[in-house]
C-alpha positions in Angstrom: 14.3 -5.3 35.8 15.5 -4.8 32.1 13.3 -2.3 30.4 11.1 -3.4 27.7 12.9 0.0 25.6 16.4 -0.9 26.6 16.5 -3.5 23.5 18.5 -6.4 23.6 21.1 -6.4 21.0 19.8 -8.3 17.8 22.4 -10.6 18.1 22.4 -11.3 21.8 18.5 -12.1 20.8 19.1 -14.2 18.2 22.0 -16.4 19.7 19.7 -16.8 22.7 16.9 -18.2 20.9 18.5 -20.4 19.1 20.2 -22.1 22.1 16.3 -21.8 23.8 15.1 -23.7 20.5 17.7 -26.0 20.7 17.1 -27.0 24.3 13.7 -27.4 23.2 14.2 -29.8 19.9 16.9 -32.0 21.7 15.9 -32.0 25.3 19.3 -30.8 26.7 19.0 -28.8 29.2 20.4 -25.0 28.9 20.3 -22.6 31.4 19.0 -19.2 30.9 18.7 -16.3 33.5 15.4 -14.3 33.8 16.6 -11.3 31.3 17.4 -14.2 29.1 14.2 -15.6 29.1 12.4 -12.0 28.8 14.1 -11.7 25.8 13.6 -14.9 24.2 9.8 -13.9 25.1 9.7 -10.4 23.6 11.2 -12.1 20.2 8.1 -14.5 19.8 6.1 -11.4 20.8 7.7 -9.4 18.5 7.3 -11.5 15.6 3.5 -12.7 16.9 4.4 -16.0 18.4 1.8 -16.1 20.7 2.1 -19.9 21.7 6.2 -19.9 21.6 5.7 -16.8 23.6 3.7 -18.6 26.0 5.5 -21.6 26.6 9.0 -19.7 26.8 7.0 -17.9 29.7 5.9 -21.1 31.3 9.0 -22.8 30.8 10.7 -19.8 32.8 8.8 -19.8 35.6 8.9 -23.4 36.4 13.1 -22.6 36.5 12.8 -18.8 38.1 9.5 -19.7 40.4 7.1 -16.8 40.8 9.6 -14.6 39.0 7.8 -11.0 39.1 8.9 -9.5 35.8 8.2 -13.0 34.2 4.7 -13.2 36.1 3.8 -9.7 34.3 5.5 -10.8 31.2 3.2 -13.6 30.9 0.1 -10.9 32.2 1.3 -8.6 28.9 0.8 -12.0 26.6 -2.4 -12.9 28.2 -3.3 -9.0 26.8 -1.8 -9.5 23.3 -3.8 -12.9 23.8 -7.4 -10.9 24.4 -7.5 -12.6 28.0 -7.5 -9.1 29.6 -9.3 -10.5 32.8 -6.9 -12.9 33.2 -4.1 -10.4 32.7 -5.3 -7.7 35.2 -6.1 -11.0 37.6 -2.3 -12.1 37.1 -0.6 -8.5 37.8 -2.8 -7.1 41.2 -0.9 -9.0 43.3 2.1 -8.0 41.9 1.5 -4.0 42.6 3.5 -4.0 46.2 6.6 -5.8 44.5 7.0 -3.5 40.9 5.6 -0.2 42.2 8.9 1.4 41.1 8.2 -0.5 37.6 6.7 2.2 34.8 5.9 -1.3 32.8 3.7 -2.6 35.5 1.6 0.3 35.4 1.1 0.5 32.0 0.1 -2.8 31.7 -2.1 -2.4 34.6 -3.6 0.7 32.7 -4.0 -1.0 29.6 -5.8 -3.9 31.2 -8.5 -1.4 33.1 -8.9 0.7 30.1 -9.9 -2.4 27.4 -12.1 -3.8 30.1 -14.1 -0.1 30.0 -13.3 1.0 33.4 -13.6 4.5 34.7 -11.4 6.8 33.2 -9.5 8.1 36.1 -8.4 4.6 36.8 -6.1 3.9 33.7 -5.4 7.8 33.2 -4.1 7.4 37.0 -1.9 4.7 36.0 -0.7 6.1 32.6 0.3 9.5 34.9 2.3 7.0 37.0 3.8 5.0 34.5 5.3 8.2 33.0 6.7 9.7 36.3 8.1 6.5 36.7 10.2 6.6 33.1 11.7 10.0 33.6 15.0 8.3 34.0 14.7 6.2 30.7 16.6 6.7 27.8 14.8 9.3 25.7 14.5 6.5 22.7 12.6 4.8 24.9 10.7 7.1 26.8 9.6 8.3 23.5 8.4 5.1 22.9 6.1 5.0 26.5 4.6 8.5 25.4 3.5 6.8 21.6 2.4 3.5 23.3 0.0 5.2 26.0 -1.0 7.7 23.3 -1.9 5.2 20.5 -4.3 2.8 23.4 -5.8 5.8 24.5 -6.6 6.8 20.8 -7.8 2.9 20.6 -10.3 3.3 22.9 -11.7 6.8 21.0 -10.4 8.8 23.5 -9.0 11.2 22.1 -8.7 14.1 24.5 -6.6 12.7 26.6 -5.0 10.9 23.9 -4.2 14.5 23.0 -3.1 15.4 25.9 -0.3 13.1 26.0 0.8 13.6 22.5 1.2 17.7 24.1 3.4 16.9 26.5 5.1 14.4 24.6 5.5 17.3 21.9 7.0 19.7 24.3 9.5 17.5 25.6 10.8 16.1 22.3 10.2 19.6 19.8 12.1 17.8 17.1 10.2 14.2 17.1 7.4 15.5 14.3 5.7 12.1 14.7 4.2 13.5 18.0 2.8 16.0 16.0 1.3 13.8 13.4 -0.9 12.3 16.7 -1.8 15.4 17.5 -3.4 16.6 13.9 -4.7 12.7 13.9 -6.7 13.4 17.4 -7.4 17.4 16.4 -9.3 15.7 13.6 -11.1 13.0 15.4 -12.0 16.1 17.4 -13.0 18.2 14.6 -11.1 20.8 15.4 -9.8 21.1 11.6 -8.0 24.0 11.7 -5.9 22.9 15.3 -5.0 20.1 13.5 -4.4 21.9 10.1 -1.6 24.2 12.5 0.1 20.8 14.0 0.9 19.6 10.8 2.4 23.2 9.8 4.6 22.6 12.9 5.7 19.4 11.6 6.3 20.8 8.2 8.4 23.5 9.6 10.7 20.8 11.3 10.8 18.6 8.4 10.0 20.6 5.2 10.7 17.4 3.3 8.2 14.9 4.7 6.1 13.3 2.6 3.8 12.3 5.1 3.3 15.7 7.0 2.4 17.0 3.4 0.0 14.1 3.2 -2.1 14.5 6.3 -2.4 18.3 5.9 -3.7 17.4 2.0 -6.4 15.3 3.8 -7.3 17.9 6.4 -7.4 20.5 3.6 -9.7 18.3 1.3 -12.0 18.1 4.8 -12.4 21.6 5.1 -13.0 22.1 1.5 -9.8 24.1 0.5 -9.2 21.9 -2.7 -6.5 24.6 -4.2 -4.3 24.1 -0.9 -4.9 20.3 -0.7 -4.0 19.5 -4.2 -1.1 21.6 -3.6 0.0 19.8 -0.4 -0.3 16.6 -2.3 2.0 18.1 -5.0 4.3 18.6 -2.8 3.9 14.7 -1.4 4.6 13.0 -4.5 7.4 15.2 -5.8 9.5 14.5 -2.0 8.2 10.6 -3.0 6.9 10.0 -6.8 5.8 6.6 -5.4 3.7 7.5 -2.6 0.9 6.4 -4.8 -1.9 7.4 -1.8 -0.9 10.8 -2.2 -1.7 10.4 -6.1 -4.9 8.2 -4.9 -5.9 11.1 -2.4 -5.0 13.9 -5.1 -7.3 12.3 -7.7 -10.3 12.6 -5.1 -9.7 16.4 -3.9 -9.7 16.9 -8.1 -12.8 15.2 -8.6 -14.5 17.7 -5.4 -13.2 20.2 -7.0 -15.1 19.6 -10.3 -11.5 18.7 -12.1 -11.9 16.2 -13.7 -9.3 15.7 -16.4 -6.8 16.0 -13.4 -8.6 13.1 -11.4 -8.6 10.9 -14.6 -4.7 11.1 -14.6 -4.3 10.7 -11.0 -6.0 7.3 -11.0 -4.7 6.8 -14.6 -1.3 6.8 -13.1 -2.4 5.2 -9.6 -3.5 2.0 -11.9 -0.3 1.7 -13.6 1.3 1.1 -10.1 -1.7 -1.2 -8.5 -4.0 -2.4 -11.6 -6.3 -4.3 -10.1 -7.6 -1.2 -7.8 -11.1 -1.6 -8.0 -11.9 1.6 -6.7 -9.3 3.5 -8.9 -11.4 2.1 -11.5 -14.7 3.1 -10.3 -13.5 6.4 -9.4 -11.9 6.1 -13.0 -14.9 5.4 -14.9 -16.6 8.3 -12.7 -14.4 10.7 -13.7 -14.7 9.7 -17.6 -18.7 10.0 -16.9 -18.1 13.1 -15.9 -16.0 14.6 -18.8 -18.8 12.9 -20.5 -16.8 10.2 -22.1 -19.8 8.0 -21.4 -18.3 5.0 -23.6 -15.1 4.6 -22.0 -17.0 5.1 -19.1 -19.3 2.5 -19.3 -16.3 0.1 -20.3 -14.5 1.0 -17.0 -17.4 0.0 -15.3 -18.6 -3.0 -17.1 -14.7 -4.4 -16.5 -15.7 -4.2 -12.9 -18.9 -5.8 -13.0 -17.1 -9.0 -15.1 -15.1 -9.4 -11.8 -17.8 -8.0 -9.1 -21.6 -8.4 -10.4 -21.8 -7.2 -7.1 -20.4 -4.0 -7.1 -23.1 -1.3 -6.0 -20.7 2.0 -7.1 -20.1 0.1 -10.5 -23.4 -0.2 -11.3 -24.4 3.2 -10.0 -22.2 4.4 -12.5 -23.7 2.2 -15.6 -27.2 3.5 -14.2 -26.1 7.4 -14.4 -24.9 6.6 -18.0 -28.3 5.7 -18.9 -29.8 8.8 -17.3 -28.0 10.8 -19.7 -28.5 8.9 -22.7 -32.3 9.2 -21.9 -32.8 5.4 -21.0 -35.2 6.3 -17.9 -36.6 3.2 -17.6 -33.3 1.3 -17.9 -31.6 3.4 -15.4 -34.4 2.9 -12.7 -33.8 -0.8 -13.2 -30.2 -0.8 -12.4 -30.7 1.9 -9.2 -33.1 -0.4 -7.9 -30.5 -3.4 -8.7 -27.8 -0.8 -6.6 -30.0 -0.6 -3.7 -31.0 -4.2 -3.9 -27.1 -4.4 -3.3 -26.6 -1.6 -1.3 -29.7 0.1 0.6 -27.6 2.5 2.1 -26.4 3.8 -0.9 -27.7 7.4 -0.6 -26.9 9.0 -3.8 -29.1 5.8 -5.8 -31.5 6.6 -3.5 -31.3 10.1 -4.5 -31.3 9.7 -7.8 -34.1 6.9 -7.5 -36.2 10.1 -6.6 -35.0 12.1 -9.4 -35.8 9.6 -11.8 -39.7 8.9 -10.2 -40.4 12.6 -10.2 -39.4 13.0 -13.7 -41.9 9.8 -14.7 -44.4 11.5 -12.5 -44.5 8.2 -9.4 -44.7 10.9 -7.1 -45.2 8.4 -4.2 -42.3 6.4 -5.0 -40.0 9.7 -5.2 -40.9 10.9 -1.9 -40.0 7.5 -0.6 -36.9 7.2 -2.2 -35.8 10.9 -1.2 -36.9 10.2 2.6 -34.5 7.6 2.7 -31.8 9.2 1.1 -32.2 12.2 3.7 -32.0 9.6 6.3 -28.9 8.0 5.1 -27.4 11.6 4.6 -28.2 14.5 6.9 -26.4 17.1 5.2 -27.4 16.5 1.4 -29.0 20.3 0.4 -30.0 18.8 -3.0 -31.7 16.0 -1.6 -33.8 18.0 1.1 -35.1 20.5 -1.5 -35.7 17.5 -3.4 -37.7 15.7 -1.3 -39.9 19.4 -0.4 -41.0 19.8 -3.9 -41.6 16.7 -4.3 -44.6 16.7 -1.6 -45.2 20.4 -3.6 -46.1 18.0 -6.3 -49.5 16.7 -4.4 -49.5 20.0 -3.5 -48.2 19.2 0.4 -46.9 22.2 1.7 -47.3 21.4 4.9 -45.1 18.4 4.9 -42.7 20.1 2.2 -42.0 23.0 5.1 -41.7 20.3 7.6 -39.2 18.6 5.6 -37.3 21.6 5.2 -37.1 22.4 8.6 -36.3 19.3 9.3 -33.2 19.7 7.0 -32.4 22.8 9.0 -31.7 21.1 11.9 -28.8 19.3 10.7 -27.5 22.5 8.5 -29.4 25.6 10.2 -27.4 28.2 8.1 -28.0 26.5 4.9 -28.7 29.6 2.9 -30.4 27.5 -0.1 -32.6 26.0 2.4 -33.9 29.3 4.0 -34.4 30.3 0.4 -36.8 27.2 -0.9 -38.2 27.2 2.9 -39.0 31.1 2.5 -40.6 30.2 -0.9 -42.9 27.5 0.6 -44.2 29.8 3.2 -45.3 32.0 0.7 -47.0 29.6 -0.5 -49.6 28.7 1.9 -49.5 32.6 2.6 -47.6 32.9 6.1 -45.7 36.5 4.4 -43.9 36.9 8.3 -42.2 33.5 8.1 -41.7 34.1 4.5 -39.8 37.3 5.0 -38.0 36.6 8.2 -36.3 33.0 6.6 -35.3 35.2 3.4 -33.8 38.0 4.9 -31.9 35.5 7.0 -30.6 34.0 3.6 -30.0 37.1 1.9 -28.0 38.0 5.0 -25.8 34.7 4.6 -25.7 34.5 0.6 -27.6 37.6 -1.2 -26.3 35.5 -4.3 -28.4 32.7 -3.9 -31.8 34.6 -4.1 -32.4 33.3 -7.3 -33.5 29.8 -5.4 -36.5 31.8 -4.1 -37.3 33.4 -7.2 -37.1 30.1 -9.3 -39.8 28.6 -7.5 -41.9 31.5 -6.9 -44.0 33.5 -9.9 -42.4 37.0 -10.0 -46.1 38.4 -9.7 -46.1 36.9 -5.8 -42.7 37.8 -5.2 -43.8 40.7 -2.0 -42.2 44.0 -3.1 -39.6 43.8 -0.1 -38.2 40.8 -1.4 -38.5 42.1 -5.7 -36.4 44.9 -4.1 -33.5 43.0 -2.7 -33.3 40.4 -5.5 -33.3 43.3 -7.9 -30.4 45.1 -6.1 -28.5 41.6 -5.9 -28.9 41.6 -9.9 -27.4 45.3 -10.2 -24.5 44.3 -8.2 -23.8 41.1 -10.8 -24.4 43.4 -13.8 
């Protein structure tokens, strides 16, 4: 059997089929053997000619009979096709006849695996179909290790996904794109840092790939290190000053880092290269809002809205605009036209709430922060929020539920402890009062100034005066 990696020359290919397509148009018939005919089958495939594929197939095994490689050829288009029953169906029988065949098991594996079957099933046959290949050319042994790798990561499993891309790692050290896979499925993982250490390897293979640059930017913008991701973008774009994602990708870590001016010429220049990026535009106009350019920035937006009425972000941003000029009323309007659009937009929601709270609809603020929390877990803002919101009808009971609540999802959020320490005071429970504080002031002594903000310094208990004041003598 010819091995799907041991390519057919291009021109061998090509030459046969144009005879096959020849025999086809005229009706003169042309013989071809059964590599032939895998090949002329592999070139539809290739190039996504499903039917041609199909009837190439067909047309072989009425010359070759029950062929096996051309019965599992045609079990590897009914898979391309989405007829994995079929598939698995068609190649069974054919287990006694290729067991010395690494392409029978991984079609075989790839079959179980889409149909959901147990694991150890298709991992069993991906083992085999890899002990098999150990004599293939390492091109295309390479290639085995990639496909088995990239279906296991297409059915979210990314452990053993990993697994594979290890060994495939070890056995090729130079071919970094095994080491790509393996920051991809450290991420899906979350284990950031793993991932943030495979890309490093790659890097110190290739220091001049744009692309391991690029995925460690990403992973460092994940993490929170803007500095190094901004940095590892730099680098990017000056190996490739048209790798316009890395520009794209660099104007987003600037904007989480609060810089601004930098985002607006990253999207500036991203829009020179693809000017009818809508969300260059948006981000754009967000980044003008923020250097409170609020003119521009309303233009930006409003060009969006001529092409997309529809567009919740560029409407958010028209909303926000009229926040800060003091439109209240106006801005409310348009947040409840973004919702209306888009009622999992959590930050209108958010700022739904803000907005009611300031105008004093109490009710409606508490509704639109509880669905903001439940669109986004891990929102601080929003959970403190939504407690001194209920503080506003004088609800401490729910404003400490809502905080604990929020400390379920984030149970070292030190700004949390802090307003949740300040509610217990409040309804005068000083032991849970003092044991959520010192657990704050433990985590982030600088951020004791969210207690003392909410609570009147003649009820601050002495214990807690006396750290905040020592906290203050260290910033002096």
């Amino acid at each position: 059997m010819r091995e799907s990696g041991d390519l057919y020359e291009d021109k061998e290919m090509a030459s046969n089929v144009r005879r096959y397509e020849a025999m086809k148009r005229t009706g003169v018939p042309s013989y071809f053997d059964v590599d032939e005919y895998l090949m002329i089958v592999d070139y539809y495939m290739q190039h996504d000619m499903q039917n041609k594929a199909v009837e190439a197939c067909d047309t072989a095994l009425k010359v070759h009979g029950n062929d096996p490689e051309l019965l599992l050829k045609r079990a590897q288009i009914q898979l391309h096709q989405g007829k994995v029953k079929e598939a698995l169906k068609s190649i069974l029988p054919l287990e006694p006849i290729l067991s010395d065949h690494y392409e029978y098991y991984l079609t075989k594996a790839s079959a179980l695996l889409q149909l959901g079957k147990d694991e150890s099933s298709f991992i069993e046959c991906f083992e085999k179909s890899l002990e098999l290949s150990r004599d293939v050319e390492p091109e295309e042994r390479e290639d085995i290790f990639m496909s088995i790798g990239e279906m296991l990561e297409g059915g979210q499993l990314f452990k053993p996904a990993l697994s594979i891309y290890k060994v495939a790692a070890d056995e090729f050290p130079e071919n970094i794109d095994f080491l790509f896979k393996i920051g991809v499925c450290y991420e899906h993982l979350d284990r950031l840092e793993d991932s943030i250490k495979a890309y490093n390897r790659a890097i110190d293979i290739d220091p001049f790939s744009e692309c391991a640059w690029y995925n460690i930017g990403i992973v460092y913008n994940s993490i929170g290190e803007y500095e190094k991701a901004i940095e590892a973008y730099n680098f990017a774009i000056a190996l490739d000053p048209t790798f316009y994602d890395a520009v794209f990708n660099k104007g987003n870590t600037c904007c989480n880092a609060g810089l601004y001016k930098e985002g607006l010429e990253c999207y500036s220049d991203y829009l020179k290269a693809y000017p009818n990026s809508v969300s260059a535009q948006s981000y754009l106009g967000e980044c003008l809002f923020h250097l409170d350019r609020f003119d521009e920035a309303e233009r930006c937006f409003d060009d969006i809205l001529k092409l997309f009425n529809d567009h919740a972000d560029a409407w958010f941003g028209k909303a926000m605009i009229l926040s800060e000029r003091k439109e209240t009323e106006k801005a409310i309007a348009v947040l409840q036209k973004v919702v209306a659009i888009d009622d999992e937009h959590d930050a209108a929601w958010h700022h739904l709430g803000r907005l009611y709270a300031e105008t004093g609809q109490i009710v409606k603020s508490i509704e639109a922060y509880t669905k903001a929390v439940e669109l986004n877990h891990y929102n601080t803002l929003t959970w403190e929020c939504l407690a001194l919101a209920y503080t506003a009808i004088d609800d401490y009971t729910s404003a400490i539920s809502v905080l604990n609540e929020g400390l379920e999802y984030m149970p070292d959020d030190s700004s949390l402890l802090y307003v949740l320490s300040a509610m217990y005071l409040q309804v005068n429970h000083l032991e849970e009062c003092l044991a959520n504080f010192r657990k704050a002031f433990c985590q982030n002594p600088e951020l004791c100034d969210r207690f003392t903000s909410i609570v009147a310094d003649s009820a601050i208990p002495s214990e807690i005066k006396k750290m905040c004041n020592s906290q203050n003598d260290k910033n002096q």
